[in-house]
C-alpha positions in Angstrom: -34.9 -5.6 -13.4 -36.2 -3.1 -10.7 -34.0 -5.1 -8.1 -30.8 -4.2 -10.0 -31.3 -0.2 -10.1 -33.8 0.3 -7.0 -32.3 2.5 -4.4 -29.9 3.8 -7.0 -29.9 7.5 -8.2 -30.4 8.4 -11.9 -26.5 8.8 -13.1 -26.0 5.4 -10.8 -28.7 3.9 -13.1 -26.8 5.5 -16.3 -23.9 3.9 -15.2 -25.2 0.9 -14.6 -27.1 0.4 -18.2 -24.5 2.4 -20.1 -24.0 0.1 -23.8 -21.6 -0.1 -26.2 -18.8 2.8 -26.3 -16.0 2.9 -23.3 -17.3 4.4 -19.9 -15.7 6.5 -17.0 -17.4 6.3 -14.2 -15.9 9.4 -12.2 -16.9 8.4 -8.7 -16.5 10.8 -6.1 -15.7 9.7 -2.7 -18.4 8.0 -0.3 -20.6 7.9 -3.8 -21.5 4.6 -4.0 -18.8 3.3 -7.0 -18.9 -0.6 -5.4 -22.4 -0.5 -5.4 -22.2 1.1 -8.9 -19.9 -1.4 -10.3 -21.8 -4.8 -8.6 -25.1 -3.8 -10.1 -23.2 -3.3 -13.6 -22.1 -6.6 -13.7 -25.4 -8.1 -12.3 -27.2 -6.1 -15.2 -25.0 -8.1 -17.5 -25.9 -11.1 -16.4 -29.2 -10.6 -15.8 -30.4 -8.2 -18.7 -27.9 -8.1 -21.5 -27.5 -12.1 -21.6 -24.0 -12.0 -20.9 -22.0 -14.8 -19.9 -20.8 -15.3 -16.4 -16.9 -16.2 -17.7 -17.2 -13.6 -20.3 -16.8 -10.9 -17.2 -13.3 -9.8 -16.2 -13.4 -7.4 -13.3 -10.2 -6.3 -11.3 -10.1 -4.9 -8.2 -7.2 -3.7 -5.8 -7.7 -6.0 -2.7 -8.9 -10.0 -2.5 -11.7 -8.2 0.2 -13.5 -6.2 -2.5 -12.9 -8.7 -4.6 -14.8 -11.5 -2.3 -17.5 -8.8 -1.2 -18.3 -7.9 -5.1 -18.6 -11.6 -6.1 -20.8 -12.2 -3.3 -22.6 -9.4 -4.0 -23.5 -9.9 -7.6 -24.7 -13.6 -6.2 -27.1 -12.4 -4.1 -28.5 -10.6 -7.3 -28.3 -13.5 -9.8 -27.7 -16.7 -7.9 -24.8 -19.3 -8.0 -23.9 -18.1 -12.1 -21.9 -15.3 -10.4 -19.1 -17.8 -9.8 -17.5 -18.3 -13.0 -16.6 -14.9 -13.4 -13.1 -13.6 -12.6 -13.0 -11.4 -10.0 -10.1 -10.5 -8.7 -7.1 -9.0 -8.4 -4.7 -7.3 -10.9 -2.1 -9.7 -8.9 -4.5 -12.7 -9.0 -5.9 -12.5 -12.4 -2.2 -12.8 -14.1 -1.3 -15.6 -12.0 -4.4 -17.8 -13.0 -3.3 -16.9 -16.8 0.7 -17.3 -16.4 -0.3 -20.6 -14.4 -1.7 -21.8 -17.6 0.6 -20.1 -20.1 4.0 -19.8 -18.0 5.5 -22.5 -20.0 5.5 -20.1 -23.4 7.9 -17.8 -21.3 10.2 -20.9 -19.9 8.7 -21.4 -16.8 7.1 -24.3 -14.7 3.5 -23.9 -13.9 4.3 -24.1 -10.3 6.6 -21.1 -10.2 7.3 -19.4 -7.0 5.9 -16.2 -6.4 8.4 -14.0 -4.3 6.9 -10.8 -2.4 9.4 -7.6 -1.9 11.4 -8.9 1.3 12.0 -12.2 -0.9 13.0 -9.7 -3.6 15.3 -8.0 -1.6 17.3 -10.8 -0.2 18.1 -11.9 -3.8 19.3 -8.8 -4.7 21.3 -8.3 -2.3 23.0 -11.8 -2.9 23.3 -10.8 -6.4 24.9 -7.2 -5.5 27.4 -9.4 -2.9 28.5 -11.5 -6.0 29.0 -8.2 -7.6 31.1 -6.8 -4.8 28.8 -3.6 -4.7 29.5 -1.8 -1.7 26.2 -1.5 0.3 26.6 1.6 1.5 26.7 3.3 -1.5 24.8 1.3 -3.5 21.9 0.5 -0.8 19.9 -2.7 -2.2 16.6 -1.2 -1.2 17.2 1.5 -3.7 18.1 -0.7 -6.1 15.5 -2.8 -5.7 12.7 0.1 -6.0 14.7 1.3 -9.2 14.1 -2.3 -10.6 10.4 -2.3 -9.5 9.5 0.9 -11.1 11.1 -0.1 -14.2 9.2 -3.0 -14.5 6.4 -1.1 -14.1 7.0 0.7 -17.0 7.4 -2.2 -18.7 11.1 -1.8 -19.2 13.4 -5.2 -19.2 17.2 -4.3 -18.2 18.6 -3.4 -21.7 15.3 -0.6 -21.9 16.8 0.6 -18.6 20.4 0.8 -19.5 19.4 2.8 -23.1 18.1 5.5 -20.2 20.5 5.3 -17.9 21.4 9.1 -16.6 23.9 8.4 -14.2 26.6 5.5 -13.3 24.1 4.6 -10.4 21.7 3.9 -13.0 24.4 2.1 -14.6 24.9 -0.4 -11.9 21.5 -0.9 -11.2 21.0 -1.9 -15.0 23.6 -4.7 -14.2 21.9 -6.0 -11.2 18.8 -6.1 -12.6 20.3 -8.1 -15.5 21.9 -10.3 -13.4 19.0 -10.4 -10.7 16.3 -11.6 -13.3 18.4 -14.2 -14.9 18.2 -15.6 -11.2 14.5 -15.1 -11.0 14.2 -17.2 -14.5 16.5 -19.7 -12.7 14.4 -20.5 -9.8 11.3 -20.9 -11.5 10.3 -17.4 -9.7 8.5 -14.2 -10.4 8.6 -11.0 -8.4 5.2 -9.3 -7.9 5.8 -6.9 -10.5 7.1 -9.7 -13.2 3.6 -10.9 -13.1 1.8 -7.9 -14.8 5.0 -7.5 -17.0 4.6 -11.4 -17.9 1.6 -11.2 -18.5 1.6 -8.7 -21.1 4.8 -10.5 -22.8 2.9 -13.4 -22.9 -0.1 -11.2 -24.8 1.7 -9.2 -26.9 4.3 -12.0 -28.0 1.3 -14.9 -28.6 -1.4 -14.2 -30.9 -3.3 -17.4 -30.3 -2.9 -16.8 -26.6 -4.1 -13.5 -26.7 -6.8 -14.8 -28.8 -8.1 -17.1 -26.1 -8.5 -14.5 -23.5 -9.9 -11.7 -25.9 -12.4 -14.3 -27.3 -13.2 -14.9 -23.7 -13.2 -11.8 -21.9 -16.5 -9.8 -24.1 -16.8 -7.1 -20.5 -13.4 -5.6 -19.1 -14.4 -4.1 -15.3 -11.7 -1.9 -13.4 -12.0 -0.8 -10.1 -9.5 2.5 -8.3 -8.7 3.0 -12.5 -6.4 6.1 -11.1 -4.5 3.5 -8.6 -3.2 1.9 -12.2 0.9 1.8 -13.4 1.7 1.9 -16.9 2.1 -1.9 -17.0 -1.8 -2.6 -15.6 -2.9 0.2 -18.2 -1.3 -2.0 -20.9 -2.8 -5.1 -19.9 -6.1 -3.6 -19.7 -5.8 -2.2 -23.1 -4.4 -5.6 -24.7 -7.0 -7.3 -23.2 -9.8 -5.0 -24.7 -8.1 -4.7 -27.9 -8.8 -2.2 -31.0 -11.2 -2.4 -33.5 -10.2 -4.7 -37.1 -7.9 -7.3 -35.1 -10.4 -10.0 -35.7 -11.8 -9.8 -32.3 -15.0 -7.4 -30.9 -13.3 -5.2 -29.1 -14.3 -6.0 -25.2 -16.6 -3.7 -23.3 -14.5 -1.4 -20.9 -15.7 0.0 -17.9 -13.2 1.8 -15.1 -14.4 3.3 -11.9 -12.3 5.5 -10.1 -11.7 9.4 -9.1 -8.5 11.4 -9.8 -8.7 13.4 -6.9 -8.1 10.2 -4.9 -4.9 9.3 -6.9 -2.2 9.0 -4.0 -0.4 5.7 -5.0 2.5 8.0 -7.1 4.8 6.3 -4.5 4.0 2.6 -5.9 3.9 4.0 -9.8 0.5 4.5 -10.1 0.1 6.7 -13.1 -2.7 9.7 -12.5 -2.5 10.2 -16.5 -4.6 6.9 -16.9 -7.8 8.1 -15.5 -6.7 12.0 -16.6 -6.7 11.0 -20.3 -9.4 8.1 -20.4 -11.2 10.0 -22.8 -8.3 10.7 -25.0 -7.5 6.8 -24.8 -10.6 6.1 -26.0 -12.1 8.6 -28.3 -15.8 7.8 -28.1 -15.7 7.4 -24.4 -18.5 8.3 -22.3 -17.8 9.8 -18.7 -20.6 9.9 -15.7 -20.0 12.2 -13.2 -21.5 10.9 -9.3 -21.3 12.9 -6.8 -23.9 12.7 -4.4 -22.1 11.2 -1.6 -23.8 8.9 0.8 -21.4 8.7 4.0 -20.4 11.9 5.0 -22.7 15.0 6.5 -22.1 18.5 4.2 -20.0 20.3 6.8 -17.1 17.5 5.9 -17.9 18.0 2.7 -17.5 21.5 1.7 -14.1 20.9 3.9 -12.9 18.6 1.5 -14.4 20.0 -1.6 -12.4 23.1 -0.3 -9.3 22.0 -0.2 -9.1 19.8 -3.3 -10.4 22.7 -5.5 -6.7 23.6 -4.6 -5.2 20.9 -7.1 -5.4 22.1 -10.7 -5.8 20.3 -13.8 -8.6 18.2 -12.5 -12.1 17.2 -13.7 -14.4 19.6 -11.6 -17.0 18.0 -9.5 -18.5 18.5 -5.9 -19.7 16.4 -3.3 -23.3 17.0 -2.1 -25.2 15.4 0.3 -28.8 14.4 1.7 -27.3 13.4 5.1 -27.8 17.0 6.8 -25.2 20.0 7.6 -24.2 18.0 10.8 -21.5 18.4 13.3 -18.8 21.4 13.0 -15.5 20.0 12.4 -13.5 20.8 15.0 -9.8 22.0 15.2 -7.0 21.7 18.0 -4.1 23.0 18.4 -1.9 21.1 20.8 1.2 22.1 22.6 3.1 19.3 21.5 2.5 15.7 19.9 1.7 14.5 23.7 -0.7 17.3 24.3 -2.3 16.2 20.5 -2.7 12.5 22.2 -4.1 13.5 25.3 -6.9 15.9 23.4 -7.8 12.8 20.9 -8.2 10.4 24.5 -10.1 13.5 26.2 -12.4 13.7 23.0 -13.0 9.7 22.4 -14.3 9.5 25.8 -16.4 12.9 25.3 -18.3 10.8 22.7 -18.4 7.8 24.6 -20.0 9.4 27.8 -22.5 11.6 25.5 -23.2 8.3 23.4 -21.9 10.1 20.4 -19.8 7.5 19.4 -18.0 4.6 20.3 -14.1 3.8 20.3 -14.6 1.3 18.3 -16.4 3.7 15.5 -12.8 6.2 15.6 -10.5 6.2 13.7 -6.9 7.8 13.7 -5.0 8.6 11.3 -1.4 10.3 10.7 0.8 10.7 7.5 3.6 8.2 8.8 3.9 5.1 10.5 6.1 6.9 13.8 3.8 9.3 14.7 1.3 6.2 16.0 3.8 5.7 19.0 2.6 8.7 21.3 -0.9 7.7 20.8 -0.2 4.0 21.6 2.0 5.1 24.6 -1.5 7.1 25.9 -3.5 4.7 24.8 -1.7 2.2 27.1 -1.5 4.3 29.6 -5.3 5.3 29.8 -6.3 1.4 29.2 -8.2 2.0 26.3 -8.3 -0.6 23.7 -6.5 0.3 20.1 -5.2 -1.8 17.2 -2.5 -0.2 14.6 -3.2 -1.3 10.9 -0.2 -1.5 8.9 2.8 -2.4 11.8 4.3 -5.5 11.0 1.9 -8.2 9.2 1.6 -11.4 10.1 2.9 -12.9 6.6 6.3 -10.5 7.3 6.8 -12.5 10.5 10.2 -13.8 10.4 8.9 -17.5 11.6 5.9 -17.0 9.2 8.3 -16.3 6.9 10.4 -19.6 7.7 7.8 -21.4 7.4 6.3 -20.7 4.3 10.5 -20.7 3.0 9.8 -24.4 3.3 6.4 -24.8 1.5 8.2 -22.9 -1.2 11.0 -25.5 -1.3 9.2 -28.6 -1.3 7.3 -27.3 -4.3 10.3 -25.6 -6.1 13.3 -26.6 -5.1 15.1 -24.0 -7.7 14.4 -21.2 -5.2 17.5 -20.5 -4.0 16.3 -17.0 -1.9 13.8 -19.8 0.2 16.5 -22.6 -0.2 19.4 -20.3 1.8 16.7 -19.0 4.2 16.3 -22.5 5.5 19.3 -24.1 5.3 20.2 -23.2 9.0 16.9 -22.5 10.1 16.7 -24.1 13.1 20.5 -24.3 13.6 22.7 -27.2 12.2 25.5 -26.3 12.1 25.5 -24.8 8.7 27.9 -22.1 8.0 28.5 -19.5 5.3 32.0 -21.3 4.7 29.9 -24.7 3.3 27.9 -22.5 1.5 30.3 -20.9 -0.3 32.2 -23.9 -1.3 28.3 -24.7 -2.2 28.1 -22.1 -4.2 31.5 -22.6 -6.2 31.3 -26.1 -6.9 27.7 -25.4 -9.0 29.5 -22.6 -10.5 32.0 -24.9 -11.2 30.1 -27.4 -12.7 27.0 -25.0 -14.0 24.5 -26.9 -11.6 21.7 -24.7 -9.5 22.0 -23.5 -5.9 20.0 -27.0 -5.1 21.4 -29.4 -7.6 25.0 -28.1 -6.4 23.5 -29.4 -2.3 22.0 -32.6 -3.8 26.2 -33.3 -4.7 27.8 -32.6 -1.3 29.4 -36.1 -1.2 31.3 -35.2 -3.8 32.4 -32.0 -3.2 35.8 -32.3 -1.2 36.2 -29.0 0.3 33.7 -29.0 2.9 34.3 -30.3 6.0 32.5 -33.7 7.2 30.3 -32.0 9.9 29.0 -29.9 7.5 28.5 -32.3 4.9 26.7 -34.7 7.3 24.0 -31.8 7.8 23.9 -30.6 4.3 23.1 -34.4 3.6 20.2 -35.0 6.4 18.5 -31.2 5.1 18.6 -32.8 0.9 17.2 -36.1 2.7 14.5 -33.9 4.9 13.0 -32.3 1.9 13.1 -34.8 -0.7 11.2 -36.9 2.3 8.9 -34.1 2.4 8.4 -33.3 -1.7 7.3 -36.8 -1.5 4.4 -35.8 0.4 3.5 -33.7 -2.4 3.7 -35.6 -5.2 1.2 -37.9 -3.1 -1.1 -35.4 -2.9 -0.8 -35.3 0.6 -3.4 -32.4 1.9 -2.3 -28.8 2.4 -2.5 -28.6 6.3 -1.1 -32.4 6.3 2.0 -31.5 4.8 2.2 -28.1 6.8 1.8 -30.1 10.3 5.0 -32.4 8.7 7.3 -29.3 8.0 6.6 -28.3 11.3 7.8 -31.4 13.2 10.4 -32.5 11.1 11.8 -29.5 10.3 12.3 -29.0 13.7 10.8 -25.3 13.9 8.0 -26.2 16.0 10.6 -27.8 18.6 13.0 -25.0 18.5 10.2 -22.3 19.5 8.2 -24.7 22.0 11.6 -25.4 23.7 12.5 -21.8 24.2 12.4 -20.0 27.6 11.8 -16.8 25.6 7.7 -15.1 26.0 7.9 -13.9 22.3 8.7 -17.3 21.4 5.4 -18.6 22.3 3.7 -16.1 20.7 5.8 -17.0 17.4 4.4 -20.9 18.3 0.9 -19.7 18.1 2.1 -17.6 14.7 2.9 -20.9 13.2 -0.3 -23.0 14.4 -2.4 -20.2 13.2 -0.5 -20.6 9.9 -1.6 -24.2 10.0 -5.2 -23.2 10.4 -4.8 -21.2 7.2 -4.1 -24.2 5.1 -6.6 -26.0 6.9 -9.5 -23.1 6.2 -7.8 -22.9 2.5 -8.7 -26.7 2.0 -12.3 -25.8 3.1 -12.6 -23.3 0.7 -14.2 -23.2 -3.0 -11.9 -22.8 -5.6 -12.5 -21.5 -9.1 -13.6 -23.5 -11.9 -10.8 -26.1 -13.0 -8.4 -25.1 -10.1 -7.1 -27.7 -7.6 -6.8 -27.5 -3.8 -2.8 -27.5 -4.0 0.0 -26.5 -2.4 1.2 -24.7 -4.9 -1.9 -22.8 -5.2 -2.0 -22.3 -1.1 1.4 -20.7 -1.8 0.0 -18.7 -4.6 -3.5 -17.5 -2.2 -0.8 -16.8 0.7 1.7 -14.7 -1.8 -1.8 -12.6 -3.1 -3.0 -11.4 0.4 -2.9 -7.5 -0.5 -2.0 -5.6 2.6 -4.9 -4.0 2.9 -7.0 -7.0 3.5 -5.6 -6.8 7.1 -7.6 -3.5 7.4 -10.7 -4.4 9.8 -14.1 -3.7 7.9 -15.9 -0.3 8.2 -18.8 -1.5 10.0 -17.5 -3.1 13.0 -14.0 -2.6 15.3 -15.0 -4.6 17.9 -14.3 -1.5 20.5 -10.9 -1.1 19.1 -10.2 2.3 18.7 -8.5 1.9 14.8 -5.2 3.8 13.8 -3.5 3.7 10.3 -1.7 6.1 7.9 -3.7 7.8 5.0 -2.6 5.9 2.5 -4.1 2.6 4.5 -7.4 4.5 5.2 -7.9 4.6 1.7 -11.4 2.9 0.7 -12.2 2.9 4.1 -15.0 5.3 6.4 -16.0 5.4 10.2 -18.2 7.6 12.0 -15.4 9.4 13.7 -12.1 10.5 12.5 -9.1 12.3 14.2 -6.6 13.7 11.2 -3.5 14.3 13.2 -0.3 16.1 12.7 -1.7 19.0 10.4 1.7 20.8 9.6 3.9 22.1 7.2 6.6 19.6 7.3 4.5 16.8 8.6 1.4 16.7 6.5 2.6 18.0 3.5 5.7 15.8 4.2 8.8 17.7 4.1 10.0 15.9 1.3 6.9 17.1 -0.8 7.3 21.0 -0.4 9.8 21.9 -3.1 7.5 20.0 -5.5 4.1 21.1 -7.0 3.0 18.0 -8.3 3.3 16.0 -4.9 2.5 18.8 -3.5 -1.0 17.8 -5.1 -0.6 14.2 -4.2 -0.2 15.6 -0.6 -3.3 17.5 -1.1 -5.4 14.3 -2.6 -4.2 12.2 0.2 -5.9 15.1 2.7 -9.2 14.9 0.7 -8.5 11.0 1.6 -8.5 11.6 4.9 -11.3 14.3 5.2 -14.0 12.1 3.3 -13.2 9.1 5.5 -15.5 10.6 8.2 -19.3 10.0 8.4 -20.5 12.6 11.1 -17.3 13.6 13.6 -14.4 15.0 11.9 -11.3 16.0 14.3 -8.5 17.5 13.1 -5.2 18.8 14.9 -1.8 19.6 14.9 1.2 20.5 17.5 3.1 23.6 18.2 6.0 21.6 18.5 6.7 17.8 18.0 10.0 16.2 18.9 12.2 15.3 16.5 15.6 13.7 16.9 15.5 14.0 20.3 15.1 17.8 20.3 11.9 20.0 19.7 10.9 20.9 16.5 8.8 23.9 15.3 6.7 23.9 12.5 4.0 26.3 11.0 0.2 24.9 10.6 -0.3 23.0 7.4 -1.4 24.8 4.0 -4.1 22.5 4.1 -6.1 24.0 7.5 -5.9 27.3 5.6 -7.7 26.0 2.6 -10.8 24.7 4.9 -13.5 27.4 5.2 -14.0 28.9 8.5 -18.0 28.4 8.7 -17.4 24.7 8.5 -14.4 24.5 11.5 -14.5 25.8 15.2 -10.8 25.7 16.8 -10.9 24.5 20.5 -8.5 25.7 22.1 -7.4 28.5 24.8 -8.9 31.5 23.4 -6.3 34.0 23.3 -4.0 31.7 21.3 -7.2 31.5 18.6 -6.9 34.7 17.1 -2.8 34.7 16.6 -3.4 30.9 15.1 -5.6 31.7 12.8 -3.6 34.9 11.6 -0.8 33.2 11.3 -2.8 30.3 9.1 -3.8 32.6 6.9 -0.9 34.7 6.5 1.5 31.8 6.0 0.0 31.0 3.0 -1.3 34.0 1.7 0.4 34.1 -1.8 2.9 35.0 -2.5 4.5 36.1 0.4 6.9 34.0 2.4 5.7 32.3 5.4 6.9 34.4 8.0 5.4 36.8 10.3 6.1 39.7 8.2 9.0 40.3 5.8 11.2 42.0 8.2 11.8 39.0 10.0 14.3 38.2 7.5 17.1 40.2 8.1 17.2 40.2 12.1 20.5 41.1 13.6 22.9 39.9 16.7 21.5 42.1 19.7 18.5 42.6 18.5 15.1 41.7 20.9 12.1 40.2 19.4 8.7 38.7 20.5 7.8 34.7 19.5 3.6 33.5 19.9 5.1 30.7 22.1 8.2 31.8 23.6 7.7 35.1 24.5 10.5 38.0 24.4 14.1 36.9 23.4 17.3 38.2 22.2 19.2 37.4 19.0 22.2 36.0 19.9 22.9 34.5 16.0 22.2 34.8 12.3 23.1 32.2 9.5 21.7 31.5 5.9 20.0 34.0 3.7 16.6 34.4 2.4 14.0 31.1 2.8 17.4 29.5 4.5 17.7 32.3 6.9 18.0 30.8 10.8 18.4 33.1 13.7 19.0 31.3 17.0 16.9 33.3 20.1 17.7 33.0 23.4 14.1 33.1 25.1 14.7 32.8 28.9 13.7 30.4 30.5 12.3 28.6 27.2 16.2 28.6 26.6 18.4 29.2 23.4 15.8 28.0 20.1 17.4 28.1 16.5 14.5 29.3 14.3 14.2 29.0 10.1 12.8 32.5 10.2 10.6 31.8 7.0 8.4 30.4 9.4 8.8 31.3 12.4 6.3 33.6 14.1 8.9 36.3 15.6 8.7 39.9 15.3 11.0 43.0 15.9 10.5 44.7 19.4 
């Protein structure tokens, strides 16, 4: 007993031994939540006599979910195995792998990810003739997604169709999940949404898994979409269904809620306690990561965002550093400060570049840095550029797998079928394509009858014939049994990838060679590996492990970098901390994103995502912007971010040339002094042809033109030698000479 709550403070303990009723655990950041919810379910085990497969805990990445279950066995031993642990993802496959034949499906379905997704669509939009450009399938595609993650099939979608866009989309997803069905294939999102069907259409299925599950754990519980937040509350049930309702316990902390984007629903954690009306909420907010200093910053700026639960971070871990704030010429003056600072720290054994951290609000503003980085020959990885799964010959290769296991996956099949070149061309596979229309066979079936099908010419046929032969030979190394990396090392040779790469005179190509052994390493590691109770080492379960990795398990750990200096976007910093942290790119426009500005609530999604960033930093907190950044080719100007004004002056010292202090931090403070616009001073506004005005950067200039009114008024300047500069005088620092 004293093992499970030692080291823990006393609403940690509460949490940990809380009975009965629904709990909230409202876990401020850095305040020990995984610690929190691996103790809980240790406690369980250990104290309340509960059943190691009677615990259900989701999490939102394999990682925590490995690092949990191996916590919880060092605390009770090798019982911690039969629990699930896993993902939302993971834990409705291992249920629709048992149940998928209730909903018409094969057990070994194919799971495709949202590239996989895409390409269908768009073959099902090119059958519709859609025109691309106006209908763009990425759109369409994110339309479906979302729907599906408000549970909504294509007829719910169609009943709330605004627009004839929306229209059209209702069609294709009609159309695109009748080809799902058809290939024996679920999207990501299909598998919440399936899940719940399979619940809320099956009593005696949901009967199993609310007999079985007795303690319901969720993890990030504000990162949830309407379709999780179901499936969590089918699978705790209600009170007089038969069943004891399960225990429920959900971790998580609004004012991290930045997920909006992917449909994560901030009402879930908001209302909890509506939800469930005798729900009991704990509140932790001593914070174990970050020094006070980069505390009161962030508790600052997120007592910004209304409508939140109140709560403030506090720590035992000393005032420490000041933050400190730069303003930078431009985005190449921003990089050079970071390199300047990361060896500062180096040389004063501060910090190491492999304890730093960068992080900006979008992937493009990583280049500059890398492009210094290079230059300076200082080690840097960037988390988040294109992963290794999204590897076109990655992707080839795992097309094939897919096949051999389900050859009703048409989005694999055509990926493939000229990959390496035979000769196949879109002319065969449209005659393909008619003659199973023509005869109501599959994309496959239709192949697996190309000597009968007349209208393509022999060549082709001679091809299509040898690919049909090459993966029924290699389907018969599955129904052997044939091991995972055994039949990964036949695809390989026989398909002829390996030989096609190895052959090539191209330096990327070898590169993509060492792709595809490391691919085969992976099936060899997954065959090494333990499974969970009743499961079989499979390739149709390698498939499934391979489908699961979350992005964000390719985020190094927090602990060690290896030297690299790390860079990521907020949103992949998320969960994450290191000693040193550089928040870049702090303005209007930038960070808040320009799309956000016109809207207060991501506005406040903007603002979560800086609390993100600020409480990622243990002891060093950098933050900066630029005067000007280039965009499009040309400069662009943009005022400091809200955000720097909200950040209390005791806790930030701004280095930088000292004259230009003073004017910054006037401007800060007046651009967002409500409610007056964010220009120097109201009179900027109605400027006139002729007249001569003064700019913080520029200097003295002339009006040489005047367009738009009010918050669209523009005036371009001509400044001298600075040259002719076309200003949006809402915030641009000019005034009247």
């Amino acid at each position: 007993m004293s093992a499970l709550i030692e080291g823990l403070n006393p609403q940690q303990i509460e949490a940990v031994k809380h009975e009965g009723s629904p709990l909230l655990v409202v876990a401020g950041a850095g305040s020990g939540k995984t610690r929190v919810l691996t103790r809980r379910i240790a406690y369980l085990l250990a104290q309340r006599n509960v059943a190691p497969y009677e615990v259900l805990a989701i999490t939102f990445t394999n990682k925590a979910a490995g690092e949990m279950k191996e916590r919880v066995a060092q605390l009770v031993g090798d019982r911690a195995k039969s629990m699930w642990v896993s993902t939302f993802h993971s834990a409705c496959v291992r249920i629709l792998r048992k149940e998928a034949a209730l909903l018409g499906y094969s057990n070994s379905f194919t799971i495709y990810d949202q590239s996989d997704s895409l390409r269908l669509i768009t073959l099902v939009m090119r059958d519709m003739n859609l025109d691309a450009k106006r209908y763009a399938p990425r759109a369409v595609a994110s339309l479906i997604s979302q729907a599906k993650n408000e549970l909504m099939g294509p007829s719910d979608y169609l009943n709330q169709a605004k627009d004839q866009f929306q229209e059209i989309v209702a069609q294709v997803f009609a159309i695109y999940q009748k080809r799902l069905t058809a290939a024996n294939s679920m999207d990501f999102d299909d598998l919440i949404a399936k899940t719940v069907e399979v619940l809320q259409r099956f009593p005696e299925t949901k009967a199993k898994y609310r007999s079985r599950f007795k303690h319901i754990l969720v993890d990030e519980y504000q990162d949830t979409n309407h379709a999780q937040y179901v499936l969590i509350k089918e699978l705790v049930g209600v009170a007089n269904e038969g069943f004891p309702v399960a225990e429920l316990c959900v971790v998580g902390d609004a004012d991290q809620s930045i997920y909006a984007f992917r449909g994560a629903n901030i009402r879930n954690i908001l209302q909890f306690e509506a939800d469930y009306s005798d729900a009991k909420t704990i509140l932790l907010e001593q914070n174990y990561r970050s020094t006070q200093n980069i505390l009161n910053a962030a508790n600052a700026v997120i007592a910004n965002n209304n409508g939140r639960k109140e709560k403030n971070l506090w720590s035992e871990n000393g005032t420490g550093s000041t933050i400190v704030g730069y303003v930078a010429e431009s985005e190449h003056d921003e990089a050079d400060f970071v390199i300047s600072q990361i060896r500062a720290l180096r040389d004063s054994g501060k910090s190491n570049p492999g304890d730093t951290a960068i992080f900006y609000r979008t992937n493009a503003q990583s280049r500059v840095f890398e492009e210094v980085f290079l230059r300076v020959g200082i080690p840097y990885k960037v988390v988040g550029g294109v992963r290794f799964y999204e590897r076109k010959e990655v992707k080839d290769f795992l097309a094939y797998l897919r096949v051999i296991v389900n050859p009703e996956d048409e989005v694999s099949l055509r990926r493939i079928i000229n990959t390496p070149k035979r000769g196949i061309g879109d002319r065969a596979l449209d005659q393909i394509d008619l003659y199973a229309q023509a005869n109501s066979l599959s994309f496959w079936k239709s192949l697996c009858e190309v000597e009968k099908n007349q209208e393509i010419a022999q060549r082709s046929a001679a091809s299509l014939i040898e690919f049909v032969k090459l993966i029924q030979s290699l389907q018969t190394l599955v129904e052997a049994k044939t091991r995972v990396s055994v039949i990964a090392q036949a695809v390989l040779e026989q398909s002829g990838l390996l030989s096609e790469l190895s052959e090539s005179k191209d330096p990327q190509d070898e590169v993509r060679v060492e792709n595809l052994e490391e691919l085969v390493a992976v099936a060899t590691e997954f065959e090494e590996s333990e499974t969970e109770e009743g499961e079989e080492i499979s390739l149709v379960k390698f498939l499934e492990d391979v489908s699961l990795v979350a992005d964000a398990d390719q985020i190094p750990d927090g602990e060690d970098h290896g030297g690299v200096v790390t860079m990521m976007t907020l949103h992949t910093a998320k969960g994450l901390e290191f000693p040193t942290v550089f928040l870049t790119g702090m303005e209007e426009g930038i960070f808040p994103h320009s799309r956000t500005l016109g809207d207060p609530e991501e506005l406040q999604e903007e603002r979560r995502l800086a609390y993100v960033g600020l409480t990622r930093a243990r002891a060093n907190l950098f933050i900066t912007r630029a005067e000007y950044r280039s965009s499009w080719g040309s400069p662009s100007y943009n005022p400091a971010s809200r955000f720097l004004s909200e950040i209390p002056d005791e806790v930030i010292e701004w280095n930088q040339v000292q004259e230009k202090a003073a004017a910054i931090k006037t401007s800060i403070r007046r651009s967002f002094a409500p409610p007056k616009p964010t220009g120097k001073v109201s009179s900027t506004m109605n400027l006139e042809v002729g007249e001569r005005v003064s700019h913080d950067t520029f200097g003295l200039g002339t009006v040489v033109a005047v367009t738009g009114q009010g918050d669209r008024a523009e005036a371009t300047i001509n400044f001298g030698s600075f040259g002719e500069k076309r200003l949006l005088l809402r915030y641009a620092p000019v005034e009247k000479l």
